[in-house]
C-alpha positions in Angstrom: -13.4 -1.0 -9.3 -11.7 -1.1 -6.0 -13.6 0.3 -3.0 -12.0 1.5 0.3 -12.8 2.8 3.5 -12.9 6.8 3.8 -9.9 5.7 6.9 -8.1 4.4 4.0 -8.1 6.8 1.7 -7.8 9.6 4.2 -4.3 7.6 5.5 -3.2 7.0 2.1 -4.0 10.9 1.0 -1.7 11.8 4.4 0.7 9.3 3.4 0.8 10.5 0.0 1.0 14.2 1.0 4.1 13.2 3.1 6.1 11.4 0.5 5.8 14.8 -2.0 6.4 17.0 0.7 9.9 14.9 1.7 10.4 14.4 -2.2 9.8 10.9 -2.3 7.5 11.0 -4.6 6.9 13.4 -7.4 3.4 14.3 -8.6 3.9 12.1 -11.6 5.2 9.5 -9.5 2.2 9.4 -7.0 -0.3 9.3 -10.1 1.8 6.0 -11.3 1.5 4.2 -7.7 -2.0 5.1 -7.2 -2.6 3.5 -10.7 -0.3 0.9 -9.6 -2.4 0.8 -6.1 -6.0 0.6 -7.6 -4.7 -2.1 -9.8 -3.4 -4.1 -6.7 -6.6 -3.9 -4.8 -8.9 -5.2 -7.7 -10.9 -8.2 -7.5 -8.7 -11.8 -8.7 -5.2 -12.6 -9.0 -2.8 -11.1 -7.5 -0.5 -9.8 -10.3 1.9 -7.3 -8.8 3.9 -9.9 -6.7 3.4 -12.5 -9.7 6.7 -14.7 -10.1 8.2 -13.3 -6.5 9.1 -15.1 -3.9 10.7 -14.9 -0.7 12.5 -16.5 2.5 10.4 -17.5 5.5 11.4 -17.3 9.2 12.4 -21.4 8.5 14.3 -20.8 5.5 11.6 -21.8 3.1 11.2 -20.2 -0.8 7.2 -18.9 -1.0 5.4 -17.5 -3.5 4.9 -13.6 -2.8 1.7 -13.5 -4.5 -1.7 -12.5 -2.3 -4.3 -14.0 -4.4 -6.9 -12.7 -1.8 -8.2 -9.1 -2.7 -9.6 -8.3 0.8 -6.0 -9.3 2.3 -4.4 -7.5 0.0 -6.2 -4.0 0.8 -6.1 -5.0 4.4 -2.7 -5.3 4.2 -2.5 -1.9 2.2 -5.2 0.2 5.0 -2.8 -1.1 7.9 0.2 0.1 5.9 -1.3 3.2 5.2 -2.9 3.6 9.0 0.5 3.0 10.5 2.1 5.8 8.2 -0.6 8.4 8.6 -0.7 7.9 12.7 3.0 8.5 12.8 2.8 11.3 10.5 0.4 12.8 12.8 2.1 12.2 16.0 5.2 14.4 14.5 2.8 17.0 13.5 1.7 17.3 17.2 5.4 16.9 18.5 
């Protein structure tokens, strides 16, 4: 079972509260990428990006895949972190 930070999951519930709001996402929809999400953040292989690759800044083909759990979820928290604080900062606008 994945386990996050309570920063993380408050984040990704303003993020996800945001995306409905705007239409983004629907209700169904947000149940499917937190599914998708709790998947991604599991322990082993990365298995979302599996078979993707993509262009460096030298023009080099790499694999997409994160096979490191903790980077993936870090890279998921600052996502989500980066989202919410800008979401908040409008709020206060």
């Amino acid at each position: 079972m994945a386990i996050v930070t309570r920063k993380f999951r408050d984040d990704f519930e303003t993020w996800a509260a945001e995306q409905i709001t705007c239409g983004n996402f629907t209700e169904t929809d947000m149940a499917e990428f937190k599914d998708l999400l709790r998947r991604d953040l599991m322990p082993g292989p990365d298995q979302l990006r599996e078979g993707l690759t993509f262009i460096n800044t030298t023009g080099i083909e790499v694999p997409a895949t994160i096979d490191d759990c903790e980077q993936r979820r870090q890279l998921w928290a600052d996502y989500f972190a980066a989202e919410a604080a800008a979401i908040r900062a409008r709020g206060r606008a």
